[in-house]
Steps between C-alpha positions, in 0.01 A plus 500: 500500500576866443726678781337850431158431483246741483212573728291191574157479495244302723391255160875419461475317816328136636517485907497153626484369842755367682499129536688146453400495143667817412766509771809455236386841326487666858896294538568659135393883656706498792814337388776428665490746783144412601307870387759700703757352747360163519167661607267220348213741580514381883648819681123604610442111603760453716662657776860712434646224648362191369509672098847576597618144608335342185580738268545398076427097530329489829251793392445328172411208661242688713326644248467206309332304735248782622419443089499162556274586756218663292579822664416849322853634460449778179500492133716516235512726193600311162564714220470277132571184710773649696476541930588898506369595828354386815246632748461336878174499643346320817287565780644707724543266801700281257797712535661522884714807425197703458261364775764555756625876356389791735531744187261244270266388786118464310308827510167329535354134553465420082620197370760634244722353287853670486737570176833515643738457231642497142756381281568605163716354221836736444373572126145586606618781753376855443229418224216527762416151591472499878165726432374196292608268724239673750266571260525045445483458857151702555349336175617133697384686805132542341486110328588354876222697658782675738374810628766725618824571387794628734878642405770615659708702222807715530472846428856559254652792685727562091455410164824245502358305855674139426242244384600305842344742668186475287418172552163567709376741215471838454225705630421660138441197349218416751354813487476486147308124543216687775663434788466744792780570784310407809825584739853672434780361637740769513641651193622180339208229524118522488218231567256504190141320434257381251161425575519291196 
């Protein structure tokens, strides 16, 4: 595929969920370093220490059998076949990190399900696709009946933040899909929701 791609477009895309049957596309995605730093999409599901210990192999193994499991984990973004970008979704009390965080305690008694994070391709960078990404989420949001949507995005303090830092989404990009900021935390990080 093309390394300077122009802006993509929601019908360039398919969003599949994550699960056993798919699971080497989701390998394919995060390559060799797991997403980011052998990551595996389990630093919200574990505790510092425990993603620490496992980290790369012991993540990877993890994941795979919360798949394994039938849990919801997210979806992933194929662009003509390819696995471009992925999406993690759950309900909230799925992911420890954020039922024991003072700063992301729930606001309210809802049963929500929480986007917490994202990993993009290196050649699919910049063109826009983390606002898609959202914008597949709520439409698989709406076909499982879920009700509420919850994010916890970082608010780029410059135009040249490192993607790393990215990895929870920006705020922008869920603005742009109808979410609302419910609660700022400080100048850097915001909760947002969908009443989808």
């Amino acid at each position: 595929m093309a390394t300077n791609l122009p802006a993509l477009t929601y019908n360039d895309l398919t969003f599949q969920e994550l699960t056993i049957s798919n699971w080497f596309q989701f390998e394919k995605l995060m390559g060799d370093k797991g997403g980011c730093g052998g990551c595996w999409c389990m630093a919200f599901r574990l505790s510092t220490k425990e993603f620490n210990e496992q980290k790369y192999e012991g993540n990877k193994s993890s994941m795979y059998s919360l798949v394994e499991e039938g849990r919801p984990i997210g979806i992933i973004a194929f662009c003509e076949d390819e696995p471009i970008g992925w999406i993690a979704l759950a309900p909230r009390e799925d992911y420890l990190k954020i039922e024991k965080s003072r700063s992301l305690k729930p606001i309210d008694d809802k049963p929500v399900w929480s986007i917490t994070c994202f990993f993009i391709g290196k050649e699919f960078r910049r063109v826009g696709l983390s606002k898609l990404l959202i914008k597949g989420a709520v439409d698989f949001a709406r076909y499982k009946g879920i009700k509420t949507l919850e994010a916890y995005p970082a608010i780029p303090y410059d135009n040249k933040v490192p993607a790393a830092f990215l990895w929870v989404g920006i705020l922008s990009a869920f603005l742009l899909n109808g979410f609302e900021v419910v609660k700022q935390n400080g100048k850097s990080r915001a909760i947002v929701r969908l009443d989808v």
